[in-house]
C-alpha positions in Angstrom: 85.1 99.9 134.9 87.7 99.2 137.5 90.9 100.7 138.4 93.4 97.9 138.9 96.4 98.2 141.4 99.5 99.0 139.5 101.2 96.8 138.7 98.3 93.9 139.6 98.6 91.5 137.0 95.1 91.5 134.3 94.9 87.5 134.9 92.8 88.7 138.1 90.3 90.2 135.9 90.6 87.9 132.7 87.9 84.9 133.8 87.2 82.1 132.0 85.2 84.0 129.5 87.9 85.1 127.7 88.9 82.2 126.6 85.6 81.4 124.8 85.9 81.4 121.1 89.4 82.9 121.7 90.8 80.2 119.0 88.7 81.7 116.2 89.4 84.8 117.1 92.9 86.7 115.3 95.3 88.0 118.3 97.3 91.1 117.3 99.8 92.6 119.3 100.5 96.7 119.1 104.1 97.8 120.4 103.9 101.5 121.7 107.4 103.3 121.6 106.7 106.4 123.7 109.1 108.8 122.8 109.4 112.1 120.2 112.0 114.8 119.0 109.7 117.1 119.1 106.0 116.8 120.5 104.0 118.3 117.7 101.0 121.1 118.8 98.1 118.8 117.8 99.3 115.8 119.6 97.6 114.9 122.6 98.8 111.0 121.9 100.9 109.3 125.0 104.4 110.7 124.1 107.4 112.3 125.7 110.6 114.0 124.4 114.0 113.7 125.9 113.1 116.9 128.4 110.1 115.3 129.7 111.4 112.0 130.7 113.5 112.6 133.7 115.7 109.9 135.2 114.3 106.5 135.1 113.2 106.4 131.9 115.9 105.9 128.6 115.8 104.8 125.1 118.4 102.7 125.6 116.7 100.6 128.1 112.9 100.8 126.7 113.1 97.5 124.4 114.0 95.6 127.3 111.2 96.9 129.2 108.6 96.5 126.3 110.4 92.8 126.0 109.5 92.0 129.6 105.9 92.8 129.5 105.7 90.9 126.4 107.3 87.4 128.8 104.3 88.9 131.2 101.9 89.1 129.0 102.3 85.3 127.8 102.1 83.8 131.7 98.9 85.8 131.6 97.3 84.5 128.4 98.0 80.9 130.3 97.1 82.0 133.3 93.7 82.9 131.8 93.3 79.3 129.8 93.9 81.4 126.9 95.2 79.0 123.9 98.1 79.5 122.1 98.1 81.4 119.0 100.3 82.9 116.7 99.9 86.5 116.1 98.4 87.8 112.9 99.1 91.6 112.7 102.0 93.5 114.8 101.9 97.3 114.9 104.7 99.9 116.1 103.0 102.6 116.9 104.2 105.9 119.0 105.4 108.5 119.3 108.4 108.2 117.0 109.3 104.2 117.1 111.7 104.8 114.8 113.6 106.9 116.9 114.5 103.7 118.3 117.9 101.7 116.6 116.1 99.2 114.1 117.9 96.6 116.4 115.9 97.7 119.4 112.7 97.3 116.7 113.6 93.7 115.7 114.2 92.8 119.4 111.0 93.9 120.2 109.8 92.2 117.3 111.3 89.0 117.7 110.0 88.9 121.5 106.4 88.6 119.9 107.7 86.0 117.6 109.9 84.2 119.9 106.9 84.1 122.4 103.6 83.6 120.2 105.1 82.5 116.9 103.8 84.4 113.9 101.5 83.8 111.3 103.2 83.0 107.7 100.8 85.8 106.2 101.7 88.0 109.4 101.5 91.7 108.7 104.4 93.8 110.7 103.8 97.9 110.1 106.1 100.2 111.8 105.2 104.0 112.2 107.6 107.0 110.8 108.4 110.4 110.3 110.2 111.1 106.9 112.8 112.6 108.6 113.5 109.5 110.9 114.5 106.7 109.1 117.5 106.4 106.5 117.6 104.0 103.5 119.4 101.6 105.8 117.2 101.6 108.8 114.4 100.6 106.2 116.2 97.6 105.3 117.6 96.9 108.2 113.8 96.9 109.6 112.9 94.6 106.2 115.6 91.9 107.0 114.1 91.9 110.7 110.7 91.1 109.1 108.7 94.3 109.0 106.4 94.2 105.8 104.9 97.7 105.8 105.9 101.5 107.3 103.8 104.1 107.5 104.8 107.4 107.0 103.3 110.6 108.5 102.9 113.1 105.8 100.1 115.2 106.4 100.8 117.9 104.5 102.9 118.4 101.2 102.6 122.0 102.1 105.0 123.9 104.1 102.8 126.3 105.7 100.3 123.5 106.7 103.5 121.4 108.0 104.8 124.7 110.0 101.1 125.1 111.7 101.2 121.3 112.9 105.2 121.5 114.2 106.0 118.9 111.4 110.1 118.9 111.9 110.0 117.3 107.7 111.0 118.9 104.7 108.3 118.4 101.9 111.1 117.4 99.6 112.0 114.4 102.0 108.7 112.3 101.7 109.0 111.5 98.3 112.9 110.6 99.2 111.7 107.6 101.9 109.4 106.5 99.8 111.6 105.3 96.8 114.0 104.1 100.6 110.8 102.1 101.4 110.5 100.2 98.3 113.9 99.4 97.5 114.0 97.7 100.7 111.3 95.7 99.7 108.3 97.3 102.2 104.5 98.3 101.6 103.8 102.1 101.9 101.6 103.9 103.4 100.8 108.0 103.9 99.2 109.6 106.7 97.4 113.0 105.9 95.8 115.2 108.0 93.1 117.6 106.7 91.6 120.5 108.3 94.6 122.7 109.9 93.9 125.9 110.7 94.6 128.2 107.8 94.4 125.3 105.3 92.9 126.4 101.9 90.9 123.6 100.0 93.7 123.8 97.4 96.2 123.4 100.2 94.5 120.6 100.5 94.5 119.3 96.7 97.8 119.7 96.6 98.9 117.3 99.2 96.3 115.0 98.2 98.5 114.9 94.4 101.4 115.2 95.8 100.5 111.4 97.5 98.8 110.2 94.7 102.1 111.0 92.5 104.0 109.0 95.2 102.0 106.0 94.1 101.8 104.6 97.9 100.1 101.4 98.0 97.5 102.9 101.2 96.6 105.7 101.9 94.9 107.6 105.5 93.8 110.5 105.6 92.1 112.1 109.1 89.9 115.3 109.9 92.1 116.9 112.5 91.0 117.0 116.1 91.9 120.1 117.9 92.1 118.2 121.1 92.1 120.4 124.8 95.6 120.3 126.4 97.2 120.9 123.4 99.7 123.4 122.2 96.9 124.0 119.4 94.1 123.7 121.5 95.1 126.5 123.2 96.4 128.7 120.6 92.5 127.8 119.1 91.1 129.2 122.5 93.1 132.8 122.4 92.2 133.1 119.5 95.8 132.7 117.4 94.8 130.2 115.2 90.9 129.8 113.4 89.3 126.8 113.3 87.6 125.6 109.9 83.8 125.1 109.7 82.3 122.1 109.2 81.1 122.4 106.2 85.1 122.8 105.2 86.3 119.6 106.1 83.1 117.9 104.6 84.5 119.8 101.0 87.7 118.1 102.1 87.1 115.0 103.0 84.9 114.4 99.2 87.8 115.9 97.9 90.0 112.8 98.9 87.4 110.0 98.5 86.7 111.3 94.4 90.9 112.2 93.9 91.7 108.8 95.7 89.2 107.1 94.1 90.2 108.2 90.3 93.6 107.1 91.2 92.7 103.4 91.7 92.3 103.7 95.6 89.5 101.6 97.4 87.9 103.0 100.5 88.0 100.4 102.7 86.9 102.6 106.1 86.1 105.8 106.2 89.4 107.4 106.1 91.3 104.5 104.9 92.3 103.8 100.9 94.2 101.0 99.8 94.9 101.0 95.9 94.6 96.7 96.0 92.8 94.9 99.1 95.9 93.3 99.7 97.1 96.6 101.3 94.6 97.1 103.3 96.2 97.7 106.7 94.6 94.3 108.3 95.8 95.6 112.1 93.6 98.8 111.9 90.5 95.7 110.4 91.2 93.9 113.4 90.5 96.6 115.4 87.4 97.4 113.6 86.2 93.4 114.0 86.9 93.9 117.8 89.3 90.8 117.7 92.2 90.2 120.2 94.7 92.4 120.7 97.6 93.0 123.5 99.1 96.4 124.1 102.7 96.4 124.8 104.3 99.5 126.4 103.5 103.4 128.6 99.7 104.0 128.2 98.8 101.1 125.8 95.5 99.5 125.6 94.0 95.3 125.0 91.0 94.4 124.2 90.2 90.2 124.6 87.5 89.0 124.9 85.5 91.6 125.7 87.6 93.0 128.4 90.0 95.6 127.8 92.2 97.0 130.1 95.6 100.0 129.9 98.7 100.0 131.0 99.7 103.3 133.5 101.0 106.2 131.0 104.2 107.3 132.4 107.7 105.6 130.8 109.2 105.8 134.3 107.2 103.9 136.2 105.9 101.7 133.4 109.3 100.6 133.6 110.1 100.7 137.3 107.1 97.8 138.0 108.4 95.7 134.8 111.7 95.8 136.8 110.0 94.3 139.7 108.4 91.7 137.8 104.6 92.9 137.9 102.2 94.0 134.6 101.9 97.7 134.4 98.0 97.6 134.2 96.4 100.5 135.7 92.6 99.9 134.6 90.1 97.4 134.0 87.0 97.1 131.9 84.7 94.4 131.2 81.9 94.9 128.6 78.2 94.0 128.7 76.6 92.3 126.2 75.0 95.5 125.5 78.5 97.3 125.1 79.7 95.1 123.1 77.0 95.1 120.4 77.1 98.5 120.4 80.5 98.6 119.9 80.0 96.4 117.2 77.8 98.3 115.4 80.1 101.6 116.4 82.8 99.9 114.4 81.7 97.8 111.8 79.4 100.5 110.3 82.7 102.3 109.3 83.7 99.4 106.8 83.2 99.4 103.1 81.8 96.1 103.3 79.1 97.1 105.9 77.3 96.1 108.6 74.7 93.0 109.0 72.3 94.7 110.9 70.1 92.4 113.4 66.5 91.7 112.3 64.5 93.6 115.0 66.8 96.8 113.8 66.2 96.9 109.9 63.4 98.9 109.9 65.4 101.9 110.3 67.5 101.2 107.4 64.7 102.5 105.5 65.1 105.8 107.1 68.5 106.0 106.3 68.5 105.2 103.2 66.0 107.9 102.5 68.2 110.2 104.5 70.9 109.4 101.9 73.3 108.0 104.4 73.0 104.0 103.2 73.1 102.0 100.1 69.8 101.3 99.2 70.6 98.0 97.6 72.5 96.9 100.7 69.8 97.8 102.7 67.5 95.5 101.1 69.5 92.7 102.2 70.0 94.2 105.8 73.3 95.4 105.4 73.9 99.0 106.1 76.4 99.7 104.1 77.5 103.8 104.1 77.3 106.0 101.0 79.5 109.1 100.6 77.2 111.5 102.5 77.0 108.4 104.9 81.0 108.5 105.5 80.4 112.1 106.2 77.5 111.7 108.9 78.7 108.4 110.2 77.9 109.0 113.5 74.6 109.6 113.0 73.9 106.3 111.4 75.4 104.9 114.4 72.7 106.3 116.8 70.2 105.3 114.5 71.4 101.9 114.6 72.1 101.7 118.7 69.4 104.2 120.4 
């Protein structure tokens, strides 16, 4: 790993073997909006409210800064003998992004199509909060090309909602929902399972409460009580209990049997889309370690093999796009080794599995007997996860890297 200069441009570290395969490989691009109301107790993501940022950093101005590393990020691609390619997946992630005027979004979004082109299949998602978007920002964002938003739920219950810092009303999801369709956009619901002082019917009842939405994907993630956060430390003293593991285990095959009934597909471990044609193909990419460019504070790329992240901070992520330099603050190329590993780290979690390499497949056997894999799969050298598997992925992928 290396930490770059800020501001020192990632052509210095992208060689030649970048470029190697790069044309049958998708590029993606992921937009990061850095900015919240409200910074929720859970969240340790890269994101600022209005008090943190200080001078030097606005919403007014932060398209215009994302659009100039996007013109940066191009003379690098040539820089590194990169070819050209149109982008297959764009993802607006934050944060909030749609704190932002859906003008600044399309701006930003036509900077990626203005300066890569984008595919006629291309897949444009846009994060929300329920209580962020009105029914004419949805198709306002619709118009402008976005195809899918995905809306942070977690909880249809209010004491659950309360415990995270949700600023939503349960009443309201439902509400942007029928917004989201009308204006002719995919929908998709974000859950989180395992808040302190969540029951297991807590839990069943935001799971119905989605399913009655009819969403066309849904996520839903174990939370991580990460140090640093408001929660983290209100975990530590004691304030709030943690649930055992064996709790969010009950949970978790609570959603894959209630999904699954519903007509939803797991497609990755805490990923359902009701057709495969919903399947959010930015999050795949990421899972096939393809191409991708992070625009914006704290924002990571991966081509190649090399990854690399921009410095955190919206003010002077801005201040060294102002003088014309790439905000890159760190450098990584992977090894061979790495990178396989990372393969396997990845792949494993998709429902389609894994093709596991022939000097490896004697431990499918194991794991099969363990209950974690498919046994029919297995016989053809694919590990491909069962339920308890899901559940105990991580041990499946030591099995399949030590």
């Amino acid at each position: 790993m290396t930490t770059a200069q800020p501001g020192r441009a990632p052509e210095a570290h992208l060689g030649a073997g970048v470029a190697q395969g790069a044309a049958d490989r998708e590029l993606s691009v992921y937009l990061h909006v850095p900015f919240c109301s409200v910074r929720c107790g859970y969240c340790d993501f890269n994101t600022y409210t209005a008090a943190e940022l200080g001078e030097g950093a606005s919403r007014s101005d932060y398209a215009g800064s994302a659009i100039g590393e996007i013109a940066l990020a191009e003379e690098a691609m040539r820089a590194a003998g990169l070819p050209q390619r149109v982008v297959s997946t764009v993802f607006v992630g934050g944060g909030t992004p749609t704190l932002l005027p859906p003008r600044d979004l399309a701006a930003m979004l036509g900077a990626v199509a203005d300066t890569w082109g984008l595919a006629p299949d291309v897949e444009v998602t846009t994060e929300a909060n329920p209580d962020s978007v009105t029914a004419a920002d949805l198709h306002e964002l619709a118009a402008a090309g976005f195809t899918r938003v995905s809306f942070g739920m977690q909880s249809a219950v209010p004491h659950v909602l309360a415990t995270l810092d949700r600023t939503h009303d349960v009443d309201r999801v439902p509400q942007v929902v029928d917004w989201a369709r009308q204006a002719g956009l995919q929908v998709s619901l974000d859950l989180i399972y395992g808040t302190p002082g969540e029951s297991l019917a807590d839990w069943q009842t935001s799971l119905r409460s989605a399913v009655e939405m009819e969403p066309d994907h849904v996520s839903a993630y174990a939370l991580v009580v990460e140090p640093g956060t408001k929660m983290g430390a209100q975990v530590r003293r004691g304030e709030l209990p943690m649930p055992a593991d064996d709790d969010e285990a009950d949970k978790y095959e609570l959603a894959a049997d209630l999904l699954a009934r519903a007509g939803y597909d797991w497609y990755e471990i805490s990923n359902f889309a009701r057709a495969p044609e919903y399947r959010c193909r930015h999050n795949i990419a990421y899972w096939r370690s393809q191409d991708w460019w992070g625009i914006g504070p704290g924002a990571h790329s991966h081509v190649g093999g090399q990854r690399w992240w921009n410095v955190k901070h919206p003010r002077p992520y801005a201040a060294l796009l102002t003088g014309g330099r790439l905000p890159v603050a760190g450098v990584e190329e992977l090894t061979a080794e790495q990178r396989a590993d990372e393969e396997v780290l990845l792949a494993v979690r998709l429902a389609e599995g894994l093709q596991v390499a022939p000097e490896k497949r004697e431990r499918l056997s194991e794991l099969v007997a363990g209950g974690l894999l498919e046994p029919g799969a297995a016989e053809r050298g694919v590990a491909l996860l069962t339920l308890r598997g899901r559940l105990l992925a991580d041990t499946v992928v030591r099995a399949l890297v030590d």
